[in-house]
N, C-alpha and C positions, 0 to 999 in steps of 0.2 A: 424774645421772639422765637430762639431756636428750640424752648422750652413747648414755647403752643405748638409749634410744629410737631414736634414728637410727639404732642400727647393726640394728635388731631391722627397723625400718620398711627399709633396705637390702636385708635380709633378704627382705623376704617382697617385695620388689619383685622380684628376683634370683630368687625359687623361682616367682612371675609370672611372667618372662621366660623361664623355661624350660619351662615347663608352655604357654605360648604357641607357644613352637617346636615343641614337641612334637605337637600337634595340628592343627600349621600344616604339617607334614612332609606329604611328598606319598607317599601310601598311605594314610596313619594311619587314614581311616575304612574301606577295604578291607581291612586287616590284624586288624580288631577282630574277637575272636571273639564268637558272641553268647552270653547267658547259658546254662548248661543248663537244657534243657528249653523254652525260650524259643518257639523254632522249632515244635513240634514243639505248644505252645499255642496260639501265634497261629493254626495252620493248623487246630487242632481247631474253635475260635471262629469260622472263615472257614468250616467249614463246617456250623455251628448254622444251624438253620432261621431264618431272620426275622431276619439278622444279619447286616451290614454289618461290615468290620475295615478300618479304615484304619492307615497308618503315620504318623503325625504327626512331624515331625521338624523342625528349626530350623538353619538353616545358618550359620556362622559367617560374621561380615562380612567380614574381610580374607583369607581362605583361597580363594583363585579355584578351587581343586579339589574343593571340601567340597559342593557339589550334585552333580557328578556322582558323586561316590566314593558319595556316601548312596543314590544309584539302583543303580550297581553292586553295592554291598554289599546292599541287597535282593533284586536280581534273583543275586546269588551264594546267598544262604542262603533265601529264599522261592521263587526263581524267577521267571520274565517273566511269569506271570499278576500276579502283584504290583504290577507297574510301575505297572500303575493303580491301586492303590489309595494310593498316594503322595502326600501334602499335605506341601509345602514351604511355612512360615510362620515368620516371624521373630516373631509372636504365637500362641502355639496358643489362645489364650481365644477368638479369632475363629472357632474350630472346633465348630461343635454336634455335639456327642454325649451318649447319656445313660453313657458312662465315657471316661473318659481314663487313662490308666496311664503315668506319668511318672516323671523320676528325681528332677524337682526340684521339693520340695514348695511353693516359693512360685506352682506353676501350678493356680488353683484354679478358674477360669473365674468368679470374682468381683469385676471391674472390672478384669480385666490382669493380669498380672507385676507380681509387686512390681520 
């Protein structure tokens, strides 16, 4: 049994490491397409009355290309009016808003990231 375990914990180390390179490649955030309809929302909400839109985004720590690629890849699919509306946080709980729309639901603005 402690045999399948290792080779399973190997595993998922191995599909880790590749999923790392992956995202550590240089384009990877410029290459991403965004969701449909995605764009074309944000920019509805950016021009609601009374209604601020930021892009909240989190940059990977050992990826030295992953801040500028998340500004390009904005200013490629929003445009250079965008650029400002950009918060770069390795915390997004630190960000007041009354919504946040995230991928990862451990982000709840109630004492941090799990």
């Amino acid at each position: 049994m402690k045999e399948v375990e290792a080779v399973i914990h190997a595993l998922s180390f191995l599909s880790q490491e590749k999923a790392i390179s992956i995202w550590e490649s240089k384009n990877f955030f410029i290459e991403l397409d965004p969701l449909p309809g995605a764009v074309e929302a944000v920019k509805q909400m950016a021009n609601l009355a009374d209604t601020d839109v930021f892009i909240c985004t989190s940059p990977i720590k050992k990826y030295r290309y992953c801040p500028y690629e998340k500004y390009a890849w904005v200013e490629k699919h929003f445009g250079p009016e965008f650029l400002e509306q950009i918060v770069l946080t390795r915390d997004k709980t630190v960000v007041s808003a009354d919504l946040l729309i995230d991928d990862r639901p451990d982000i709840t603005g109630e004492g941090g990231a799990a």
